[in-house]
N, C-alpha and C positions, 0 to 999 in steps of 0.2 A: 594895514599895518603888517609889516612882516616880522613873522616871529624868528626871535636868537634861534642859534642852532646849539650853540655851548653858550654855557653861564662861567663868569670866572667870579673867585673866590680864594680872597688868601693867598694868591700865585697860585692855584690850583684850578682843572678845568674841568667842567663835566657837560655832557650832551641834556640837552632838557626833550624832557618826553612831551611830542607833535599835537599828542592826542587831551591828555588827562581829562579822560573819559569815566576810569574805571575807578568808581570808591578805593580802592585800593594802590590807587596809581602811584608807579616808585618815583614819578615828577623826575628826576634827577637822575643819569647813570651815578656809575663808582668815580671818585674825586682823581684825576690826574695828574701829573706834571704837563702835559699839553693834550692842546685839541688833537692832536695825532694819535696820541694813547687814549683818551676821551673816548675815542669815534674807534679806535679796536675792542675796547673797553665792550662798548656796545653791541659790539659784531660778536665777539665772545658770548656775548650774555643773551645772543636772541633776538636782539631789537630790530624792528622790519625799516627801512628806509621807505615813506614811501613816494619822494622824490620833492615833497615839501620841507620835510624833517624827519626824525625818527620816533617812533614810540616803542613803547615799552609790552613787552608779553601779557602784561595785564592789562593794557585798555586794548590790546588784540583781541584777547579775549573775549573781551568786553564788547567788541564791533560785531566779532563773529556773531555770539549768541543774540548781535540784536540786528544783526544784517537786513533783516526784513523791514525795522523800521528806517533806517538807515537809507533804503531805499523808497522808501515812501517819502521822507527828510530830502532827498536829494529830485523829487517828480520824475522817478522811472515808473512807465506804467507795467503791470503784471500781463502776459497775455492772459484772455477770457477763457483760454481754451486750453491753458496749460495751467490756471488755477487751482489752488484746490488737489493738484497732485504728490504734495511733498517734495519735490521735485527741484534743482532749483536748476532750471534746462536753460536758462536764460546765463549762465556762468561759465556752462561751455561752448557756447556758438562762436566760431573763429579759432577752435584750437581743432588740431588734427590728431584723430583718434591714435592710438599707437598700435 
């Protein structure tokens, strides 16, 4: 099932948030005249695109701080040898240092 990108309402549009992850999640951007304003709306406001839909700064949040299970959620294994270091060395491999 693929989820809306915009909800309408009242001849009004807003982006719905990707994730509604976070107890506090704003579900909803700010209400527009169209999905063109909708979707600056949200670019204004922070919202990450992340190439399914958008969310919102608070279920970012929210992934962040639980990134690790997120990762167990999705069967990435940890290496053995870089466990246990605080580290999370596995987020930069394929980026070029600056």
């Amino acid at each position: 099932m693929e989820q809306k990108l915009f909800v309408e309402r009242n001849k009004k549009f807003s982006v719905v948030c990707y994730r509604r992850k976070a107890e506090d999640c704003n579900e909803n951007g700010g209400w527009c005249d169209s999905q063109e304003e909708a979707q600056a709306w949200v670019e204004d406001e922070c919202w990450i695109f992340s190439g399914d839909g958008w969310f919102c700064p608070k279920c970012n949040i929210h992934f962040m701080q639980n990134l690790s299970s997120h990762r167990r959620d999705m069967g990435q294994k940890v290496d053995p040898k870089k466990a246990g270091d605080g580290l999370d060395n596995e987020l930069v491999i394929g980026l070029d240092p600056l």
